[in-house]
N, CA, C and O of each residue as an XYZ file, in Angstrom:
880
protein
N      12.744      3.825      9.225
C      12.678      2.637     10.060
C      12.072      3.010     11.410
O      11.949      4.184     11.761
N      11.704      1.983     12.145
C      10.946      2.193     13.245
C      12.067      1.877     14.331
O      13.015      1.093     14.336
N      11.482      2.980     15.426
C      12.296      2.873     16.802
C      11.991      1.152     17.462
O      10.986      0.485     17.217
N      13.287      0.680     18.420
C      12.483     -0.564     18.781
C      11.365     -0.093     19.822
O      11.105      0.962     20.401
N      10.570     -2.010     19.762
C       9.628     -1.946     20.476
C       8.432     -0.853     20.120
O       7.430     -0.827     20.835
N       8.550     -0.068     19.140
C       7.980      0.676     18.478
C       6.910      0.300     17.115
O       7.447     -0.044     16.062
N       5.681      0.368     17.179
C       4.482      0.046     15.996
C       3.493      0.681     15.722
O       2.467      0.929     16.355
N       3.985      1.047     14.338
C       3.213      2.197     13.892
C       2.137      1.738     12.329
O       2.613      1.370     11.255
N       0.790      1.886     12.612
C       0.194      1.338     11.851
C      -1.142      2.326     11.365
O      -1.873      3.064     12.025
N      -1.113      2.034     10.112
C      -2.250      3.822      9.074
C      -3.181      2.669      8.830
O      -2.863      1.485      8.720
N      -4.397      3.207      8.763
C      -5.116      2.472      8.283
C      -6.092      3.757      7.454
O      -6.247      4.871      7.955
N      -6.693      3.334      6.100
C      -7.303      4.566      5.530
C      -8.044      3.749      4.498
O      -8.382      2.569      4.597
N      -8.326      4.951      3.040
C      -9.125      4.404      2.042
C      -8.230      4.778      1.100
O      -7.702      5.889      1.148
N      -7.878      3.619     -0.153
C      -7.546      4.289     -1.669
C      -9.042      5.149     -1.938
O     -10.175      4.676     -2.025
N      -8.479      6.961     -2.056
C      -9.550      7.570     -2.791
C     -10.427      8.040     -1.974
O     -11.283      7.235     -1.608
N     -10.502      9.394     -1.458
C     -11.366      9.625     -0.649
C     -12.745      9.250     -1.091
O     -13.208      9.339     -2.228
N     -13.353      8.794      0.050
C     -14.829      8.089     -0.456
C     -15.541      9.279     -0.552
O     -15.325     10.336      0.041
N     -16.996      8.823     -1.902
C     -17.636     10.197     -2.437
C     -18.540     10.880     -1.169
O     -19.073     10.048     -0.434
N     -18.753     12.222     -0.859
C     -19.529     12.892      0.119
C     -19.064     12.735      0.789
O     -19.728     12.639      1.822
N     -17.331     12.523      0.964
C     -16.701     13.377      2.320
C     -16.011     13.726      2.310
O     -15.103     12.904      2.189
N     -15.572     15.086      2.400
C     -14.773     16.134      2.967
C     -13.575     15.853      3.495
O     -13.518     15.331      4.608
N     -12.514     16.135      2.826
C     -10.982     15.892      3.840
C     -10.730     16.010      5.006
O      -9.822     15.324      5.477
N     -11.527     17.001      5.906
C     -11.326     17.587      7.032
C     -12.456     16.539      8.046
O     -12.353     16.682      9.264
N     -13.486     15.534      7.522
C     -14.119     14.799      7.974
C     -13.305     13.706      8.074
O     -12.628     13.592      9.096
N     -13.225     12.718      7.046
C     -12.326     12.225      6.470
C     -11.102     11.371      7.454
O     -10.788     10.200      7.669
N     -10.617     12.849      7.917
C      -9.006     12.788      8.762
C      -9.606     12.803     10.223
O      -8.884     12.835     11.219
N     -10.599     12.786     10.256
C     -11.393     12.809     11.922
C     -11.345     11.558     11.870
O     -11.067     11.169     13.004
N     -11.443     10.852     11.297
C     -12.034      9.385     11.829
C     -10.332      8.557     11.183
O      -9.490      8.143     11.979
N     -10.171      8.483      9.780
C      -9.083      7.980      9.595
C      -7.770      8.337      9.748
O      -7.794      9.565      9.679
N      -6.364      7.900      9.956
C      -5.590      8.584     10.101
C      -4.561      8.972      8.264
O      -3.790      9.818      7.811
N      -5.184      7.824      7.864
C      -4.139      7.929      6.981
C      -5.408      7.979      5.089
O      -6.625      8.153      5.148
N      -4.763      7.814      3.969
C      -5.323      8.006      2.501
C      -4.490      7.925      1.409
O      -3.388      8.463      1.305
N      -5.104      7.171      0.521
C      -3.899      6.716     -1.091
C      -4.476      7.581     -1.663
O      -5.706      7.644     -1.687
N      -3.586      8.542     -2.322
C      -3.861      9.516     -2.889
C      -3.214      9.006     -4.276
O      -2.003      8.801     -4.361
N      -4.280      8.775     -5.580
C      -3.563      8.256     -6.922
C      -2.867      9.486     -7.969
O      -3.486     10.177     -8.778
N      -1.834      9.504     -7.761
C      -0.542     10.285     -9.137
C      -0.814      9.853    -10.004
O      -1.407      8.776    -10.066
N      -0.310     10.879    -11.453
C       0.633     11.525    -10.742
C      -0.396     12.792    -10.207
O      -1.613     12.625    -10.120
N       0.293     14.105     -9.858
C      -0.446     15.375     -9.894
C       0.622     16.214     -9.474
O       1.698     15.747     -9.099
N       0.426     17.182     -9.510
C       1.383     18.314     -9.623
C       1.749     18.495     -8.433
O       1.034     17.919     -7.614
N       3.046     19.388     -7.800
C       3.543     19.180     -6.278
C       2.832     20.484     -5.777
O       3.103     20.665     -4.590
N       1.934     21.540     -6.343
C       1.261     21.957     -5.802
C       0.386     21.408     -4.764
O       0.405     21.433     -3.533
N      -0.665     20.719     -5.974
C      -2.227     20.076     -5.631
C      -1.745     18.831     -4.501
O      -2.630     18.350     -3.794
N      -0.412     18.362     -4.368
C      -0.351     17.222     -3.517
C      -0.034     18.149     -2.083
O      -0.048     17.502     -1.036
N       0.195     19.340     -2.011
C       0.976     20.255     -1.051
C      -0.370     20.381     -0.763
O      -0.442     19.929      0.380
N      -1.437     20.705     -1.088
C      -2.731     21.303     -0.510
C      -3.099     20.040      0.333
O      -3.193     20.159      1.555
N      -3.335     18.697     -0.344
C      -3.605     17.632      0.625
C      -2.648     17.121      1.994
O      -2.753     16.751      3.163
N      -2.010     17.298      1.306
C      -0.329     17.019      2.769
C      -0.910     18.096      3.947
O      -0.943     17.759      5.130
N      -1.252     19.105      3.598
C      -1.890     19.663      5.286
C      -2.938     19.292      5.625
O      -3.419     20.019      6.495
N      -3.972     17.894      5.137
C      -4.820     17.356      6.213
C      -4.508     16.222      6.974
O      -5.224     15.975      7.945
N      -3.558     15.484      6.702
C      -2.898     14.602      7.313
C      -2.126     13.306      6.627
O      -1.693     13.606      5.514
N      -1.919     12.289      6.916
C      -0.728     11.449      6.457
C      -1.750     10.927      4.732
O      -2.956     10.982      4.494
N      -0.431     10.407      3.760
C      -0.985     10.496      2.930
C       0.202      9.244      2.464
O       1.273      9.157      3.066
N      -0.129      8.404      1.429
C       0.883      7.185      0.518
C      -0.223      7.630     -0.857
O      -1.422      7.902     -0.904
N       0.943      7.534     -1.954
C       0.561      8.259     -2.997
C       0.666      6.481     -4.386
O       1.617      5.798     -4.766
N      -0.598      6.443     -4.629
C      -0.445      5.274     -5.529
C      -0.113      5.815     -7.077
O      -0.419      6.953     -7.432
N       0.575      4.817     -7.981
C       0.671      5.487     -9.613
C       0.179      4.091    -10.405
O       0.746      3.065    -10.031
N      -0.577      3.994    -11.203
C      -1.105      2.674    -11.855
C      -0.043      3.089    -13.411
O      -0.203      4.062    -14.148
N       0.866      2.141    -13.520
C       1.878      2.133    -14.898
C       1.107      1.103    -15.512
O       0.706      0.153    -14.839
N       0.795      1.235    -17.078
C       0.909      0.294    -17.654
C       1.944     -0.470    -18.243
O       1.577     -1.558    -18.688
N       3.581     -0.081    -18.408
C       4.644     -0.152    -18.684
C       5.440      0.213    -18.086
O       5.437      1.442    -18.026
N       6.421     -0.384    -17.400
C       7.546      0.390    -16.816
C       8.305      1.302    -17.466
O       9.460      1.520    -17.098
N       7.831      1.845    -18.351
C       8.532      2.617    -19.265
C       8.882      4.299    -18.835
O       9.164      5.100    -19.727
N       8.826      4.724    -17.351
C       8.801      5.563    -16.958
C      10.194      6.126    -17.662
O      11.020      5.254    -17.932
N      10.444      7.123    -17.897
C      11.649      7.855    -18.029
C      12.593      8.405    -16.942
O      11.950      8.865    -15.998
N      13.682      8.478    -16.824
C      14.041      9.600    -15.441
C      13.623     10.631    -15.153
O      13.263     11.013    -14.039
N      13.631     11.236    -16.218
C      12.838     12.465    -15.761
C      10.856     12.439    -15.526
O      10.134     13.397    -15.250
N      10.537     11.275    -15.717
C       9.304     11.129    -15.082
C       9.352     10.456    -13.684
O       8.555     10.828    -12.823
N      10.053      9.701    -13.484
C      10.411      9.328    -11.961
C      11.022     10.181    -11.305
O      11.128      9.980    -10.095
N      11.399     10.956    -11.680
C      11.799     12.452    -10.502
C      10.576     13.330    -10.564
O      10.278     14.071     -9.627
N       9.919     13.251    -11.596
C       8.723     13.994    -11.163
C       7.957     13.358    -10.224
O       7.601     13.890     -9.172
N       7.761     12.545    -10.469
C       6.918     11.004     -9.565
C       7.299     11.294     -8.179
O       6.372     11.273     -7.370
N       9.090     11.701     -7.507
C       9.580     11.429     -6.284
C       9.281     12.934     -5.759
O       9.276     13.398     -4.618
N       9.031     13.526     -7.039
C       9.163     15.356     -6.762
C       7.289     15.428     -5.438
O       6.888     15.946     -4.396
N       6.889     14.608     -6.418
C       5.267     14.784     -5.820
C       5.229     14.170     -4.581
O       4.605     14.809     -3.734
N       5.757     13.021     -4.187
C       6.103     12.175     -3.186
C       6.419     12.857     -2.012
O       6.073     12.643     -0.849
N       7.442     14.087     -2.721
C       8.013     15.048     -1.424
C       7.119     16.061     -1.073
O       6.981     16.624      0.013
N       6.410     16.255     -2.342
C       5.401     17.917     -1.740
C       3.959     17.362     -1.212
O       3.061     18.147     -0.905
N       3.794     15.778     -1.121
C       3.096     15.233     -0.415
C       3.014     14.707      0.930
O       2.133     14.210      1.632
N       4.349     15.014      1.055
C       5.272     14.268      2.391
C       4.819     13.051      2.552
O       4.698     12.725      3.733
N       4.415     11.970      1.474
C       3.641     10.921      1.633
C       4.780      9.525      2.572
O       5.975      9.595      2.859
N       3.971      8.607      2.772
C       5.106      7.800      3.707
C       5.421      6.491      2.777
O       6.295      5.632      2.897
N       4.602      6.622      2.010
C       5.274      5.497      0.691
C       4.396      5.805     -0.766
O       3.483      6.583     -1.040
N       5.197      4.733     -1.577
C       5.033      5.220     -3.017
C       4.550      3.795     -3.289
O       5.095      2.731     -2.994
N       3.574      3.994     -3.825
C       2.904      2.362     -4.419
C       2.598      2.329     -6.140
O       1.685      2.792     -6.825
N       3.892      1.510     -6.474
C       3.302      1.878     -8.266
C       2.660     -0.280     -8.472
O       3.100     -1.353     -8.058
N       1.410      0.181     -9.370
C       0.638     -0.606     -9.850
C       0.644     -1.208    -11.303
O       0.653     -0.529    -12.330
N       0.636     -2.562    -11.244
C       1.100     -3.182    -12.727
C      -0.388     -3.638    -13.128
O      -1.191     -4.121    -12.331
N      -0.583     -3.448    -14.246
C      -1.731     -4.189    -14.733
C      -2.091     -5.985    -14.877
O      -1.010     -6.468    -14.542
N      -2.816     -6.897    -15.121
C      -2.620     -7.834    -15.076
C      -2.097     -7.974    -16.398
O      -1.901     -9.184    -16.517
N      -1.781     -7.432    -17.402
C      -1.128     -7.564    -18.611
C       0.098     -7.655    -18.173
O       0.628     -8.534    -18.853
N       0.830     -7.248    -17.432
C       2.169     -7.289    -17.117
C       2.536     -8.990    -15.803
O       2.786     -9.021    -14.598
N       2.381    -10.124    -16.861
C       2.797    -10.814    -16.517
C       3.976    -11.717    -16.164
O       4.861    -11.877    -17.005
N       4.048    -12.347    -14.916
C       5.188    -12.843    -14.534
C       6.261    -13.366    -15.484
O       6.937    -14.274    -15.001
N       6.518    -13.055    -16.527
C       7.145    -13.794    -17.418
C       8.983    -13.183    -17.563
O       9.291    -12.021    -17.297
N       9.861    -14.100    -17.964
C      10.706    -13.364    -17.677
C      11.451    -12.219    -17.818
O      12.266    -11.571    -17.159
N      10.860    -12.175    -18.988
C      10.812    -10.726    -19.770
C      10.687     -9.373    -18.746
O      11.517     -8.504    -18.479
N       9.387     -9.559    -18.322
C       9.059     -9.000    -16.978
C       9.519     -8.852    -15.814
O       9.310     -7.781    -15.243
N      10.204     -9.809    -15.216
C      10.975     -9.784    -14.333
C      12.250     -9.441    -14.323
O      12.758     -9.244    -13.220
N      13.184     -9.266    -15.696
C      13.983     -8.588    -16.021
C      13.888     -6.995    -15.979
O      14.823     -6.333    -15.530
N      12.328     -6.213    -16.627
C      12.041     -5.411    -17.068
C      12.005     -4.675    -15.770
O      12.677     -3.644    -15.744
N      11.345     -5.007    -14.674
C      11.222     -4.833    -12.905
C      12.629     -4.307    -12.511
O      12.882     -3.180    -12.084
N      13.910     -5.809    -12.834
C      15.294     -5.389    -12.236
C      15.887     -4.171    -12.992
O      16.522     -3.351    -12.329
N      15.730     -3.987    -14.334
C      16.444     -2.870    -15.012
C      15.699     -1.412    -14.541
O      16.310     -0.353    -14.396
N      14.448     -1.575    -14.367
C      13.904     -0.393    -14.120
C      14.433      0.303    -12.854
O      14.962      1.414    -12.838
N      14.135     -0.825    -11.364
C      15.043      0.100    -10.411
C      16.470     -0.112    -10.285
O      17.094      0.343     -9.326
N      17.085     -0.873    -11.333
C      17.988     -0.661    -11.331
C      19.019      0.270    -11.994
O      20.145      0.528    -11.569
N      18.345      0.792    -13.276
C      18.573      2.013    -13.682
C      17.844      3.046    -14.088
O      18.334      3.868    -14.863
N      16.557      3.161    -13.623
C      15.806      4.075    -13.597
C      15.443      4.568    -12.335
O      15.971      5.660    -12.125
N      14.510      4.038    -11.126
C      14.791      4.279     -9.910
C      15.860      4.296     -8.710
O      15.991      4.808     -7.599
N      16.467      3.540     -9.479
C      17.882      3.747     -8.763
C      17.614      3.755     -7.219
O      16.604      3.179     -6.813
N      18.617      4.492     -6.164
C      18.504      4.056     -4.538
C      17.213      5.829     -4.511
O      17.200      6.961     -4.995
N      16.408      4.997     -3.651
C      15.151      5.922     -3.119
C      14.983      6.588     -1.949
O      13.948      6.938     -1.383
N      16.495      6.763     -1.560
C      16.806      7.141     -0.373
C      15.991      6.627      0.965
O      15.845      5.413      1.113
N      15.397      7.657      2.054
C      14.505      7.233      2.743
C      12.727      6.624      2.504
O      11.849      6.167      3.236
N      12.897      6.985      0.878
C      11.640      6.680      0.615
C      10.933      5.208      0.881
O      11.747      4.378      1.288
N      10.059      4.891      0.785
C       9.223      3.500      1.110
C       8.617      3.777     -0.438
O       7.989      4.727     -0.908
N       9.166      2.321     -1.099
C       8.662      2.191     -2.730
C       7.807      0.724     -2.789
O       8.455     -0.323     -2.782
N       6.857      0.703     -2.826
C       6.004     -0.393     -2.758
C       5.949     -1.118     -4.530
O       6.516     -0.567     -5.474
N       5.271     -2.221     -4.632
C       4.744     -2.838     -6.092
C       3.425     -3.726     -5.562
O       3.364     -4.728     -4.850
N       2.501     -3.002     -6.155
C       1.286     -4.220     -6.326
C       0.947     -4.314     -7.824
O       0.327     -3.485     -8.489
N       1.564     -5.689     -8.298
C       1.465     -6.691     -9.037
C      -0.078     -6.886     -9.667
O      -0.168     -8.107     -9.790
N      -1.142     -6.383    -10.057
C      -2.341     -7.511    -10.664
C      -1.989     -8.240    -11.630
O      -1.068     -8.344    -12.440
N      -3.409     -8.958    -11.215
C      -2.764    -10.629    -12.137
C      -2.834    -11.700    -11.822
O      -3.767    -12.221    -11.211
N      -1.481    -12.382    -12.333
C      -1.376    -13.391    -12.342
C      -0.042    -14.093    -11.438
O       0.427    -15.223    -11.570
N       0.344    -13.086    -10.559
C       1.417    -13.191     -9.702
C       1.775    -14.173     -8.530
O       1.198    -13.464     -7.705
N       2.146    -14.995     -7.927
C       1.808    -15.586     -6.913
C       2.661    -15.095     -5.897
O       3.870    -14.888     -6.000
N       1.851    -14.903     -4.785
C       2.210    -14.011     -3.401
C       4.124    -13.654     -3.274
O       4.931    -12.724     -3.278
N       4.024    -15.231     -3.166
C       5.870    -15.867     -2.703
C       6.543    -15.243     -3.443
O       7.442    -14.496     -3.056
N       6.053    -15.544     -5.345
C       6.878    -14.916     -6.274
C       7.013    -13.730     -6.470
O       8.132    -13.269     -6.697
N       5.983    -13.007     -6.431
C       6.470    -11.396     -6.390
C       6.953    -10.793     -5.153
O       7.714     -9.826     -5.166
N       6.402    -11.503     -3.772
C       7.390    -10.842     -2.796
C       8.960    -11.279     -2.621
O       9.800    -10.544     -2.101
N       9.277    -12.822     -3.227
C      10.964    -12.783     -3.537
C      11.556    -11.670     -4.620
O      12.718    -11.264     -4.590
N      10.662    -11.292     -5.478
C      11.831    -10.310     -6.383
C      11.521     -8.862     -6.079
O      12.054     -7.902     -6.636
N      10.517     -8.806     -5.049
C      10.530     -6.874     -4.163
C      12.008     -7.125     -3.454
O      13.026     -6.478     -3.703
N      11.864     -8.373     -2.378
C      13.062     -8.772     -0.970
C      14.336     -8.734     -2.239
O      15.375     -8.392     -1.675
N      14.562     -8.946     -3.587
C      15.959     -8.731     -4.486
C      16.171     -7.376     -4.486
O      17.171     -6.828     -4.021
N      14.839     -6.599     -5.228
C      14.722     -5.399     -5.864
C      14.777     -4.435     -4.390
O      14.680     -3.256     -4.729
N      14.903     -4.565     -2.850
C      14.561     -3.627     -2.070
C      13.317     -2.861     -1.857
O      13.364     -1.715     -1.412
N      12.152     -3.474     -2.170
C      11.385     -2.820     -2.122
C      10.009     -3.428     -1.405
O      10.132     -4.569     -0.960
N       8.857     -2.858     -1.265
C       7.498     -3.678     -0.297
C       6.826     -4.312     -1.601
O       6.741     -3.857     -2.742
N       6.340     -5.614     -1.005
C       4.938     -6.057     -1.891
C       3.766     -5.462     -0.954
O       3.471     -5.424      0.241
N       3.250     -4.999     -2.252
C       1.848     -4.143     -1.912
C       1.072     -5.691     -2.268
O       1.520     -6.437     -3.139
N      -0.250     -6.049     -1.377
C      -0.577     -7.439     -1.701
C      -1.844     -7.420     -0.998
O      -1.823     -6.493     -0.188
N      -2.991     -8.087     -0.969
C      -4.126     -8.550     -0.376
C      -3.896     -9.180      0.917
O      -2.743     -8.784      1.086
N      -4.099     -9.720      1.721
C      -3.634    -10.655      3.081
C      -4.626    -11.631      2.929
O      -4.374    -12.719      3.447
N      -5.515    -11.526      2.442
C      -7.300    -11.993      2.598
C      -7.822    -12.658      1.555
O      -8.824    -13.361      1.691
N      -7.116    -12.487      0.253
C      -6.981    -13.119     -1.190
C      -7.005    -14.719     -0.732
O      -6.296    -15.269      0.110
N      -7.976    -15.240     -1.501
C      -8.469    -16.899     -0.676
C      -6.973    -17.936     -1.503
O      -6.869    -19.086     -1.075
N      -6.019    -17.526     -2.512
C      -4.803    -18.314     -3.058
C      -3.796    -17.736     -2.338
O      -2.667    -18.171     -2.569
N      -3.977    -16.361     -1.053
C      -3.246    -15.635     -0.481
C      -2.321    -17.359     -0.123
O      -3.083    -18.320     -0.223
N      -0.926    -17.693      0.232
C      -0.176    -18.887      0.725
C       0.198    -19.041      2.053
O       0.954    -19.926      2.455
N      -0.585    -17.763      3.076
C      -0.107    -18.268      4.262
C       0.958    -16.644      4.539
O       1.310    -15.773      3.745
N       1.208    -16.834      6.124
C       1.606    -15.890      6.404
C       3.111    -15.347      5.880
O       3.987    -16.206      5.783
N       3.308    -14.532      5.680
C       5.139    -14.502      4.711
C       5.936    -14.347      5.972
O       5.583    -14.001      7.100
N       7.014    -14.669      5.524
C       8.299    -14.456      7.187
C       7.896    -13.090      7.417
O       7.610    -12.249      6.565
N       7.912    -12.927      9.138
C       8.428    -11.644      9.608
C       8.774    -10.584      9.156
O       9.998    -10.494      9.247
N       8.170     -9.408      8.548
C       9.166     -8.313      8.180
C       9.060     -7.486      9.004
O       8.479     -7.709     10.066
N       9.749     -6.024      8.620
C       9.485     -5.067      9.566
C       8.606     -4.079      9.334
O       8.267     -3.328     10.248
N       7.879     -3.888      7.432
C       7.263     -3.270      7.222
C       6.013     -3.895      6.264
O       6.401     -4.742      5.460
N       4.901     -3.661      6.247
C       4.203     -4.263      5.191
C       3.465     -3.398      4.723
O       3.050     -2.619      5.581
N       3.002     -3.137      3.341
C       1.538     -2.353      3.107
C       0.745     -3.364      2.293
O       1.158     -4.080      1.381
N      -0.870     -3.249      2.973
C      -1.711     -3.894      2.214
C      -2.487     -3.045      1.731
O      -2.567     -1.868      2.085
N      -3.205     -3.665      0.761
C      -4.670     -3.434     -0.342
C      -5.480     -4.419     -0.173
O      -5.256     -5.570     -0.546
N      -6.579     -3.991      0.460
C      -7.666     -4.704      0.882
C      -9.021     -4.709     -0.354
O      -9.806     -3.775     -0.518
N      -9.018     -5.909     -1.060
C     -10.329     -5.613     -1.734
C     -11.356     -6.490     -1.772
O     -12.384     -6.317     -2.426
N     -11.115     -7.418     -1.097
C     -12.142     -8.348     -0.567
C     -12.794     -9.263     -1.945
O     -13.983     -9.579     -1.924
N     -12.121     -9.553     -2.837
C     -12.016    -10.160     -4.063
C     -12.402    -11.706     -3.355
O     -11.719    -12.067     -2.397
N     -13.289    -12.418     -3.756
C     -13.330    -14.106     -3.656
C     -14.130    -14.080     -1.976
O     -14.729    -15.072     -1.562
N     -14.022    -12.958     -1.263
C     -15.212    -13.333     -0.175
C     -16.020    -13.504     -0.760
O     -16.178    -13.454     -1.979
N     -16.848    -13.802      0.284
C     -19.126    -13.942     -0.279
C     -19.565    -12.505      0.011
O     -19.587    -11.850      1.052
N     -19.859    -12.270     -1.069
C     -20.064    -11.272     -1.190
C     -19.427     -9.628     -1.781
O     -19.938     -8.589     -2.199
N     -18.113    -10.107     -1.537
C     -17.377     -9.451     -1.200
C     -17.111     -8.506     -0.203
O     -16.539     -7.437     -0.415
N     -17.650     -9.010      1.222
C     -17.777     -8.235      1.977
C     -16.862     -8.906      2.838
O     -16.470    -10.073      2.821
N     -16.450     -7.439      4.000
C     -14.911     -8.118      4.866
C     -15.885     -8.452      6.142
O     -16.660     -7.591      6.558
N     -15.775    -10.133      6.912
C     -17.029     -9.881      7.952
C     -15.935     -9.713      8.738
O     -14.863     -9.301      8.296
N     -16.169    -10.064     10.107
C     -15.400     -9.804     11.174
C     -14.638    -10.614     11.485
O     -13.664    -10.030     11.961
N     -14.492    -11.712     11.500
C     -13.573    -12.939     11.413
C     -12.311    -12.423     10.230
O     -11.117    -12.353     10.521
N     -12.837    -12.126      8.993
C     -11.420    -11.543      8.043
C     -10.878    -10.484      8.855
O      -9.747    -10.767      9.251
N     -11.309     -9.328      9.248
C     -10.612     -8.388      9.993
C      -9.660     -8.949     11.193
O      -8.466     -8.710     11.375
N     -10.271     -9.514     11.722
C      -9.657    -10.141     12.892
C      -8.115    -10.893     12.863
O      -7.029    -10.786     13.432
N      -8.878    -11.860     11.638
C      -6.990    -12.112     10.387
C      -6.295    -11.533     10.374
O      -5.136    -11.669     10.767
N      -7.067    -10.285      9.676
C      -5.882     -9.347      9.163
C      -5.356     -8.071     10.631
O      -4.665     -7.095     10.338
N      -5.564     -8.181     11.297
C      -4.995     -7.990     12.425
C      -3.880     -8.634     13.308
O      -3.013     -8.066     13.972
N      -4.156    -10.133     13.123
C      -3.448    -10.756     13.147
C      -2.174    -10.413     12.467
O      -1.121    -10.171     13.057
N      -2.339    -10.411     11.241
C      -1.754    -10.443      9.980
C      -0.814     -9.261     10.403
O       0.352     -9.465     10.742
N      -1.400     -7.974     10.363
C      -0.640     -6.364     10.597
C       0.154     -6.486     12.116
O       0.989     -5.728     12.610
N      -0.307     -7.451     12.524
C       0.919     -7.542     14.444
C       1.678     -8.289     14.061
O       2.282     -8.742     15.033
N       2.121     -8.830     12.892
C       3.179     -9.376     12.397
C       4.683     -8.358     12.331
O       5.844     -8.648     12.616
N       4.126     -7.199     11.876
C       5.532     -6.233     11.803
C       5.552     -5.005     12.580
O       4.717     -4.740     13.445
N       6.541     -4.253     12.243
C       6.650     -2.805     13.177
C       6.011     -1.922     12.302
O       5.779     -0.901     12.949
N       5.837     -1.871     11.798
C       5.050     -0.804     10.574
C       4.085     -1.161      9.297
O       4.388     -2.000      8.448
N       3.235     -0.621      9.295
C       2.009     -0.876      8.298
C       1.050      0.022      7.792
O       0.661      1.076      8.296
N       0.731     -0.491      6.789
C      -0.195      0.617      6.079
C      -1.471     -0.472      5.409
O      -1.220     -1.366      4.601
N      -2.582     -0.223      5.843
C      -3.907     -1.622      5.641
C      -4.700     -0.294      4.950
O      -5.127      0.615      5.662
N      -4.810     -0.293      3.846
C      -5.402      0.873      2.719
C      -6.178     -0.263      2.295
O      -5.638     -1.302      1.917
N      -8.390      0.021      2.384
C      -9.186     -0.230      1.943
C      -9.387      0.111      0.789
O      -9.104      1.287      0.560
N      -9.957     -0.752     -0.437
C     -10.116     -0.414     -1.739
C     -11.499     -1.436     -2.048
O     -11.732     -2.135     -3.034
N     -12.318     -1.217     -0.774
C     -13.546     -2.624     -1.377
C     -14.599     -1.416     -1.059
O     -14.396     -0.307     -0.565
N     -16.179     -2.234     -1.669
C     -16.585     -1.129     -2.179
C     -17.508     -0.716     -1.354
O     -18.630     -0.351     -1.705
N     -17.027     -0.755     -0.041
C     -17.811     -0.346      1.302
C     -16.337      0.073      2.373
O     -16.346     -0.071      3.595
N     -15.514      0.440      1.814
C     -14.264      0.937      1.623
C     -14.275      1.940      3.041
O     -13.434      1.758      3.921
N     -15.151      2.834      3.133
C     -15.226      3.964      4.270
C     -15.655      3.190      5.698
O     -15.364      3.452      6.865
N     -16.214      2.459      5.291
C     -17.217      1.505      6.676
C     -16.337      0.447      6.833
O     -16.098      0.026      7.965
N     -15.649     -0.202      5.523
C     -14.739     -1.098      6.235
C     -13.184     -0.697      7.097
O     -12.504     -1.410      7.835
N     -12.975      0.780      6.632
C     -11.560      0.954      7.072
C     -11.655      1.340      8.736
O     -10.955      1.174      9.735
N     -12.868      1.912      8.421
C     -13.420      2.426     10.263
C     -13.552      1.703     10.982
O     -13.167      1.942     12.126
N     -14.159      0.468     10.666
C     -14.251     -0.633     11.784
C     -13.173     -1.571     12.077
O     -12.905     -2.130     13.140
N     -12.480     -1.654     10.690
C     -10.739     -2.302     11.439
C      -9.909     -1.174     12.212
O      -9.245     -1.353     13.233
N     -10.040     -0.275     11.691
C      -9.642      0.865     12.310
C      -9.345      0.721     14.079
O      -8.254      0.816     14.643
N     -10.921      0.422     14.806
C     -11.637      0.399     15.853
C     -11.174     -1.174     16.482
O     -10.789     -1.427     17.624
N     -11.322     -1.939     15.535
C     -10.995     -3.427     15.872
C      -9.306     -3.526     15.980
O      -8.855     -4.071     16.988
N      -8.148     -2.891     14.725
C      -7.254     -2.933     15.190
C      -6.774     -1.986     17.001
O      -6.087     -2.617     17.805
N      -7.216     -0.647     17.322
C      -7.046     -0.093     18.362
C      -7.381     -1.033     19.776
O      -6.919     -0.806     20.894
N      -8.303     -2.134     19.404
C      -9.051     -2.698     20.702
C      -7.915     -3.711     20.783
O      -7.413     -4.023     21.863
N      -7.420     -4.349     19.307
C      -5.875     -5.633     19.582
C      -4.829     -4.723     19.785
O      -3.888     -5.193     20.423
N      -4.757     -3.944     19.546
C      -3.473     -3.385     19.967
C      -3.248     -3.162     21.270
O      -2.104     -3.345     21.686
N      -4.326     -2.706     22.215
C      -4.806     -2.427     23.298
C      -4.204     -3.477     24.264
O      -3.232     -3.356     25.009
N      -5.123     -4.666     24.044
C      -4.843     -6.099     24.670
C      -3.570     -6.569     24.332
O      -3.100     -7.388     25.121
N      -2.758     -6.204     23.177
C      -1.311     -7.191     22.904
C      -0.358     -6.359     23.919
O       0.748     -6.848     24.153
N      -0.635     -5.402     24.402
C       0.366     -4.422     25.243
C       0.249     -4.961     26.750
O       0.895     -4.423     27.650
């Protein structure tokens, strides 16, 4: 949790973008989704270039315990600051599913201690509905802000992480007016994580990057 009056916000890329170097990389961004699983070695080598949230794409919640302790094992030798697991759009809202969600952390992930456990949903999800059963389940909706069926701003929290993919712009490109949103959007809470995944991904995270530092600047 964050100290008061305290806001702390990563902004980076899912996936280091191709032709650059980690040590470049961490010059300009502060933060990077690094996709699991991988061994707590290979995540220990990246954890010394700087902050890191580690994504896992499930097609089934069918993780085992002993694969979710491997999962939390990597988490730790990553020192990552959250865990983002990914549903396919096959895994639809149905209730089946939404049962399948409560049993899983409820007896498979069980309490995650200090960890930050995110869910981004693809699909067919609607914003409200999957962020009421994270706010049951204890956990973040991982979500778009910028998604054009996005419903409007969600209450107040204290933490959010987004995935930016610029799905349904023209073009699909983020212009400056969306950034500006989503700035908006990220001074909503005390903590955040705005992880680019569009496909100008390096150029877009740098310039919100630059654009969030200049609002942050002025809201003080």
């Amino acid at each position: 949790m964050t100290e008061a009056n305290e806001r702390v916000v990563r902004v980076g890329c899912a996936g280091l973008p191709p032709g650059t170097a980690r040590e470049a990389y961490f010059r300009r961004l502060p933060l990077l989704e690094v996709e699991g699983p991988a061994k707590p070695a290979v995540l220990r080598k990246w954890q010394r270039a700087g902050a890191h949230t580690l994504l896992l794409r499930v097609d089934k919640l069918d993780l085992a315990a002993a694969a979710w302790r491997e999962l939390l094992d990597g988490y730790d030798a990553l020192k990552a600051e959250a865990l983002v697991l990914q549903t396919p759009p096959s895994f639809s809202p149905s209730a089946a599913n939404r049962e399948a969600m409560k049993r899983f952390f409820g007896e498979v992930a069980g309490d995650p201690g200090d960890r930050v456990v995110c869910w981004e949903p693809r699909g067919t999800w609607e914003p409200l509905q999957a962020a009421r059963l994270c706010l049951e389940l204890g956990i973040l909706h991982a979500y778009d802000p910028l998604l054009p069926d996005e419903e409007g701003p969600p209450p107040a929290a204290e933490e959010a992480y987004y995935r930016i993919y610029g799905l349904g712009l023209q073009r699909n490109r983020i212009s400056d007016d969306n950034l500006a949103t989503l700035a908006e959007r990220v001074a909503l809470h005390a903590r955040a994580w705005v992880v680019f995944a569009t496909g100008e991904r390096w150029r877009d995270a740098q310039k919100f990057a630059a654009l969030w530092s200049a609002f942050a600047d002025e809201a003080e």
